[in-house]
C-alpha positions as CSV (number, residue, x, y, z in Angstrom):
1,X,20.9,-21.2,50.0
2,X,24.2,-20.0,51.6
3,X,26.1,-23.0,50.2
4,X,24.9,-22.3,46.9
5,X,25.5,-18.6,46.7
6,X,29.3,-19.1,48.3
7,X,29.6,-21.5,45.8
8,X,28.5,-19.6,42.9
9,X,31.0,-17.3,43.8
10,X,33.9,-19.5,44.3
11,X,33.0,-20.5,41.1
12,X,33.3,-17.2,38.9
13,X,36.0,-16.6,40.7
14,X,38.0,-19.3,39.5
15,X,37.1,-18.3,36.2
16,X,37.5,-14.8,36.3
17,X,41.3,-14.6,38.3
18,X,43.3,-16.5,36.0
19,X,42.3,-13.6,33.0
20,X,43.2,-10.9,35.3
21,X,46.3,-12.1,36.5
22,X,47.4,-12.8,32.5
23,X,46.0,-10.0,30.8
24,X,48.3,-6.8,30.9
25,X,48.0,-3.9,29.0
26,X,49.4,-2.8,25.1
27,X,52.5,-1.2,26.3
28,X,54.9,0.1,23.4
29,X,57.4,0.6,25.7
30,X,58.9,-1.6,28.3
31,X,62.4,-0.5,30.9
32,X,65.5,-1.7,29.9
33,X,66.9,-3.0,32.8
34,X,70.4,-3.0,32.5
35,X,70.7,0.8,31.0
36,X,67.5,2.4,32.4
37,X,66.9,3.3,29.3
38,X,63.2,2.8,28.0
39,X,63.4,0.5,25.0
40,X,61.4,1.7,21.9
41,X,59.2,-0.9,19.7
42,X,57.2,-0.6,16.4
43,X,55.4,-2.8,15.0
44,X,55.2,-3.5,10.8
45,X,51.6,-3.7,10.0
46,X,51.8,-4.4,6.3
47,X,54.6,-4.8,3.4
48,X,56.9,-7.2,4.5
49,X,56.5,-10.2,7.1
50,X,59.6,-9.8,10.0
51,X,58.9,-13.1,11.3
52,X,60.4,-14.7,7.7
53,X,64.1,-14.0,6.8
54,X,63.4,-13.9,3.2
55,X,60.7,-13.2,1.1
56,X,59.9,-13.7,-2.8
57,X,58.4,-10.9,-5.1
58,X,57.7,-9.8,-8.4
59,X,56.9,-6.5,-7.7
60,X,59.7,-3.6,-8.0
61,X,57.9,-1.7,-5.2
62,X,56.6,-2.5,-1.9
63,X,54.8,-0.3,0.8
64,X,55.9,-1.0,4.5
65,X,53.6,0.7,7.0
66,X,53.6,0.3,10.6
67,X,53.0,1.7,14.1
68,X,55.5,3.1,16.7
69,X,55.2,6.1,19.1
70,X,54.8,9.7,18.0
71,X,58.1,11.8,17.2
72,X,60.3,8.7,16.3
73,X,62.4,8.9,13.8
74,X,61.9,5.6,11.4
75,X,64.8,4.9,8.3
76,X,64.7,2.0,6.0
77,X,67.3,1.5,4.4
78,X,67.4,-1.2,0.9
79,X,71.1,-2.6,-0.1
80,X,70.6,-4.3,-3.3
81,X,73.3,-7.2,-3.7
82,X,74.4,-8.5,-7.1
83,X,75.1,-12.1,-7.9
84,X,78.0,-12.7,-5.9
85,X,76.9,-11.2,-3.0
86,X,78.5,-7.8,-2.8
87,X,76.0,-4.4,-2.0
88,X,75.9,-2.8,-5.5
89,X,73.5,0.0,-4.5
90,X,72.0,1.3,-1.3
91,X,69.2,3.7,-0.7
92,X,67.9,5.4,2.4
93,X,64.0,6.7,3.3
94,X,63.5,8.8,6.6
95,X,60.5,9.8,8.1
96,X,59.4,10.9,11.3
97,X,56.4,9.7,12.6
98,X,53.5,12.0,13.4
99,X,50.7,12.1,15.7
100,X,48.8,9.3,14.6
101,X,51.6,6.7,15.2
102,X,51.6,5.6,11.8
103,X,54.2,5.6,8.8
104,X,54.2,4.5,5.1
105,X,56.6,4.5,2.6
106,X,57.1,3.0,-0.9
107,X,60.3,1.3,-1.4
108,X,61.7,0.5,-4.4
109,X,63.0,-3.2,-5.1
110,X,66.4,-4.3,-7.6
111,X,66.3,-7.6,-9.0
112,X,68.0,-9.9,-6.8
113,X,68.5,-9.9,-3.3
114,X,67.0,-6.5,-1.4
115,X,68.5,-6.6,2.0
116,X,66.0,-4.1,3.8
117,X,66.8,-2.9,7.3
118,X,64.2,-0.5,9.4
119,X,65.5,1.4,12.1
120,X,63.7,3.7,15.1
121,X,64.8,6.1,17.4
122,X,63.9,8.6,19.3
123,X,65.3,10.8,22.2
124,X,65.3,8.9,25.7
125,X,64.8,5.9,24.1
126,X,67.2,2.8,22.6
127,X,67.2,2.5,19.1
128,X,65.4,-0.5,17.6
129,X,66.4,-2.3,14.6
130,X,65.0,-5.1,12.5
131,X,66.2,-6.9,9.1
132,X,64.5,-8.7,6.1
133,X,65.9,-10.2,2.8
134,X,63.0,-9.7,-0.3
135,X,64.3,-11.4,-3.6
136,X,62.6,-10.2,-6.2
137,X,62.3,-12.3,-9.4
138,X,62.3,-11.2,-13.3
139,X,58.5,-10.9,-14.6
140,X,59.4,-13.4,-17.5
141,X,59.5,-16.2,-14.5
142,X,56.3,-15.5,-13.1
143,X,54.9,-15.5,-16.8
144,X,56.4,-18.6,-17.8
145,X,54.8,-20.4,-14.2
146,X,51.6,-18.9,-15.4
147,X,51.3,-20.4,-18.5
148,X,52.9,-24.1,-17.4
149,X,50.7,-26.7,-17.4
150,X,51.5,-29.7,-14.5
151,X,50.1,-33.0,-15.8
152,X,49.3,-35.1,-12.7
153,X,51.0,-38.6,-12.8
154,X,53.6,-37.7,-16.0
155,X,56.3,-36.4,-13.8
156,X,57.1,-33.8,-16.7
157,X,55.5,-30.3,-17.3
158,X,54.3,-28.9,-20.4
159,X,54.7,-25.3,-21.7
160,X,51.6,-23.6,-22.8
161,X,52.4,-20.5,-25.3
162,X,49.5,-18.1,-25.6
163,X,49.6,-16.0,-28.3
């Protein structure tokens, strides 16, 4: 009965050890090492997606929201280019984030390129900062997608007009 209790136990704990040895908690903040500076993190929760470089939308607005740590200061900034390439227009929202550890704010989109970078800081901490391009398209494209019709086998695809 020994043998089987010992190895019962042997047992759960090979399949218990290996999740405590991974498993660490949800720390926002981690030490810098080379500074000793504690290095601040947020996360975007909704609005735009940082892990692609550019985006597509139709919409002229878009609501980022996130997370971070309470008192940090959180500015997203939106350079519209033009055509060739140069910043035509630039706009700046600042907010500082309350107890909760949430922020939201509506950003307004240009047509073309929006580059949109979101910066936080606060005191003690290094400032974080991540970028995103969203293009955003004319309405008359997304109509005229909506009402094309693809004709499987034709190679060709035919305009529908509703009136």
């Amino acid at each position: 009965m020994k043998k089987y209790m010992l190895s019962f136990l042997f047992a759960m704990m090979l399949c218990l050890l290996p999740c405590v040895v991974y498993a660490a908690p949800l720390d926002t903040v981690t030490e810098a090492v080379d500074t000793g500076e504690k290095e601040l993190s947020f996360c975007i929760t909704s609005g735009i997606d940082l892990t692609k470089e550019v985006q597509s939308t139709f919409d002229s607005t878009r609501m980022i929201s996130g997370t971070t740590l309470q008192g940090t200061g959180i500015t997203i900034q939106v350079s519209t280019k033009d055509a060739v390439g140069e910043v035509k227009d630039t706009v700046c929202y600042t907010m500082e984030v309350g107890a909760s550890g949430l922020f939201s704010e509506t950003i307004a989109l240009g047509l073309g390129e929006n580059a949109i970078t979101i910066t936080a800081q606060k005191d003690g901490y290094k400032e974080v900062c991540q970028s995103v391009t969203i293009k955003r398209k004319k309405l008359q494209i997304k109509t005229e997608l909506e009402n094309t019709i693809s004709i499987p086998g034709s190679g060709r695809n035919t305009l529908l007009i509703i009136k």
